[in-house]
N, C-alpha and C positions, 0 to 999 in steps of 0.2 A: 203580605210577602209574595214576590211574583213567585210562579214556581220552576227560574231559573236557580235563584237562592233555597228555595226549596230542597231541588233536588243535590243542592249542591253540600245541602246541611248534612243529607242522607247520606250523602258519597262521604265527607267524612266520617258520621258516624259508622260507617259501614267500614271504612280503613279503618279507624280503630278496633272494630269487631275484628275483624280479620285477622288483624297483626295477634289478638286475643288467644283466635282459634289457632293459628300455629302454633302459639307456645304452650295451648292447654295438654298435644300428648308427652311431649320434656317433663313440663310442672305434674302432671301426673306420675308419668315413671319416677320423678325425684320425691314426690309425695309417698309413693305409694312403698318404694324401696330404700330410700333412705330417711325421711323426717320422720314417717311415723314409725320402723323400725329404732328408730334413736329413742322416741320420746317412750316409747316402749323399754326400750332399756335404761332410761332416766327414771322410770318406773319404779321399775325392778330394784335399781340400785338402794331404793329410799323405802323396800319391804324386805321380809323373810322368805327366804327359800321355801321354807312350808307353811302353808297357811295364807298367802300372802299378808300378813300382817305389817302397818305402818312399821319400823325400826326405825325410823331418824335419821342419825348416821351413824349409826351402830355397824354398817356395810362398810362404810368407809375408814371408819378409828381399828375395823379387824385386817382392810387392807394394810393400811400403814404401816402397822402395827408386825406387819407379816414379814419373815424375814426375808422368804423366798422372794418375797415383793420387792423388796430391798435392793436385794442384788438382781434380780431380774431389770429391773429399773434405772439403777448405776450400770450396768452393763448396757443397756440400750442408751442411754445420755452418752454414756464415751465412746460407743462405736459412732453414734451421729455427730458427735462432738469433731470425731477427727476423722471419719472416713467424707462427709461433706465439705466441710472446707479443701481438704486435699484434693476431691473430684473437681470442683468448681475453681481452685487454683492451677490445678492439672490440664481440664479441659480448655480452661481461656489461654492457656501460655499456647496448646497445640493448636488451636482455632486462631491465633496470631500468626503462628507459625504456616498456615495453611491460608490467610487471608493473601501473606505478600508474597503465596506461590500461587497462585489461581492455578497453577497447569496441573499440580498435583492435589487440589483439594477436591477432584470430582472422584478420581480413584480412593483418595483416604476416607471420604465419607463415607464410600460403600464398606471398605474394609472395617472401620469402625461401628460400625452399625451392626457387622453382624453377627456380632454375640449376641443383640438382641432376639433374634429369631433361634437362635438355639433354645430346644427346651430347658425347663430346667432340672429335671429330671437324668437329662443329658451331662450339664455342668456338674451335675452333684458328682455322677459317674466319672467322669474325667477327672474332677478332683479327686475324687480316690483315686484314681489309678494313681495320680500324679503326688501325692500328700501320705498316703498311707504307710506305716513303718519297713514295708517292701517294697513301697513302689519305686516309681522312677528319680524322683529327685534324689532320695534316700539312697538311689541303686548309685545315682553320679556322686554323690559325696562318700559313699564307700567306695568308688574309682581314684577318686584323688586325697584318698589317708581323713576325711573328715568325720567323725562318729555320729550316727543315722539320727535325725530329730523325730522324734514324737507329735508329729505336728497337729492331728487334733485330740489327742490326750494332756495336750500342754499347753500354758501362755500363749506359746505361737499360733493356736486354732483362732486368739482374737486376730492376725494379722491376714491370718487365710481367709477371712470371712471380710474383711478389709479390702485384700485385692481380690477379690470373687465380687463385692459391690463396684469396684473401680470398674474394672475386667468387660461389667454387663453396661454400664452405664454412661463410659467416657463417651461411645458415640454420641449419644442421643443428646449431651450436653456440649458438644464440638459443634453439632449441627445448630442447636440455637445459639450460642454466642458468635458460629457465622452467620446466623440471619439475622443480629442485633449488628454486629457490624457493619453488615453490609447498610444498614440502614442512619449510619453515620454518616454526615454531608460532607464529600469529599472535598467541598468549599472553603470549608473551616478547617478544616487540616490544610490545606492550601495556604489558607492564610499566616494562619500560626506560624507553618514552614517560610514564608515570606518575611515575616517577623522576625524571623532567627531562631525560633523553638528546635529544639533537637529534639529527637525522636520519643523519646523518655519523657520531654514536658509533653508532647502532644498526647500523648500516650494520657497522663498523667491528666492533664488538665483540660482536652476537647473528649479521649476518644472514650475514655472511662467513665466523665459525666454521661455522656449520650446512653450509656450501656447499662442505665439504673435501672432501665424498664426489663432488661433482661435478666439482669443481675436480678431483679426479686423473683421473676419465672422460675431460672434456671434453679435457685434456693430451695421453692417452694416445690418443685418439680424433683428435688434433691432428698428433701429431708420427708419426704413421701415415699419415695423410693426406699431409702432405708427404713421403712416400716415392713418393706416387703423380702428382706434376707432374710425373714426365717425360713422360708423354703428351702432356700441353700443349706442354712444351716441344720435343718430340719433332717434333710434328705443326704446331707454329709456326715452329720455326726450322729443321728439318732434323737430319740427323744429326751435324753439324760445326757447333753453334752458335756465337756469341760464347762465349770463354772464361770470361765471369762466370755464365754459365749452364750452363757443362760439368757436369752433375751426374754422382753415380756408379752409373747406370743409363746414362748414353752408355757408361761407360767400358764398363762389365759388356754389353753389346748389341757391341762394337766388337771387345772378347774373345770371345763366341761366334760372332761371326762367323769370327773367327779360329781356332775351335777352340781357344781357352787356356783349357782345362776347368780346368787345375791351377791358374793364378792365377785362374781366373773363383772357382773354388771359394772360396779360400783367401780373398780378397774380402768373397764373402759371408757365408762366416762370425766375422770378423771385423766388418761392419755388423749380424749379427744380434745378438751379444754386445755392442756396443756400443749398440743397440737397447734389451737386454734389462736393460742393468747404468742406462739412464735409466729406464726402467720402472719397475726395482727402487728407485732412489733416490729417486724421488719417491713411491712406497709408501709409502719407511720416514719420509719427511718429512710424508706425511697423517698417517700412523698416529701418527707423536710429536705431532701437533698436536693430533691427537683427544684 
């Protein structure tokens, strides 16, 4: 072998090495703070609290089983159930709206955005001021003859905790459904319209196909986020909310409190799998669409 192919074998094996060594401190950090932190609590979930003793699924038939669990778990399925689709139907009608005004989506983007950078500690604060049985909304509807709602002692705390997820989030999903559009071939809509397509089929039939790759982002990005309202709710209603807002991060916070590593465990992995199996569904639902 001459040793221009020589060195030439080297060079690629040495790209490959390389390409290796970048990705070894990612795979590391992901190794080190989430895969074995997981398998650790997969662990856990399949022993006893004391002792570590094998249990089987003795962890899991006492979650089930648990009513707190119950409703902590119906109550987080209907807040994702309908505070997601609402954002993700919400945010693509305004990012429509802001596509065929170019001159005002540089200003609305910033404005929408920036609830994001509020803390949340902040938000929790202002909703009380704004929600609480003296505060300000309660103060206008005793100005115009309406009797003061109870808003987080009552049903209504699920709607508050509803638009407090809208409220943080509409930006951050306006900004991706204009970068998915923007990335539609203004050709094929050209065309369509040439065609005779009105607004509504193009819409329909060029510019919503192209928007599957976003449409599963913007989901997955979506139904993530609603794992993270307990904060709000945490820090607005306390740790014994109304029960329509029991999520299951009271429940899982209530258990480490308690030391219930075994159900806390058993829990979690159980909402990561169940996590993991919508992720997966809605993958294999873009990809048959594509």
């Amino acid at each position: 072998m001459s040793s221009r192919k020589k060195q030439g074998c080297i060079w690629r094996k040495w790209n490959k090495t390389k390409d290796f060594l970048f990705l070894l401190p990612s795979l590391a950090g992901v190794s080190l703070f989430v895969l074995i932190p997981f398998c650790d609590v997969l662990r856990r979930s399949f022993t006893s609290a004391l002792g570590g003793q094998f249990a089987g699924f003795q962890n899991y038939r006492a979650v089930f089983s648990n009513q707190a669990f119950r409703l902590a778990a119906k109550n987080t399925l209907l807040f994702m159930g309908v505070s997601v689709p609402f954002l993700m139907v919400l945010s693509l009608g305004l990012a429509l709206a802001l596509y065929v005004l170019p001159e005002a989506s540089r200003f609305f983007r910033t404005t929408f955005l920036l609830p994001m950078a509020v803390p949340v500690a902040s938000i929790a604060l202002l909703w009380q001021v704004l929600f609480h049985k003296s505060g300000l909304i309660n103060g206008w509807f005793h100005g115009i003859g309406i009797s003061p709602i109870d808003w987080m002692g009552s049903k209504a705390s699920f709607w508050v905790l509803v638009a407090t997820f809208l409220w943080k989030n509409l930006g951050y999903d306006i900004v991706l459904w204009l970068a998915g559009l923007a990335g539609v071939p203004i050709s094929i809509q050209e065309a369509a319209q040439v065609d005779g397509a009105g607004p509504f089929k193009i819409f329909w039939h060029v510019t919503l196909p192209n928007l599957l790759p976003t449409f599963y982002t913007v989901s997955v990005l979506s139904l993530l986020g609603a794992q993270k309202v307990f904060r709000e709710a945490y820090l607005a209603a306390g740790e014994y909310p109304h029960e329509s807002i029991y999520l299951l991060q009271h429940l899982f916070n209530h258990w480490f409190q308690e030391l219930s590593i075994d159900k806390l465990s058993a829990a979690a992995v159980t909402m990561a799998f169940g996590i993991l199996a919508v992720v997966i569904g809605l993958r294999k639902i873009v990809g048959g669409s594509e």
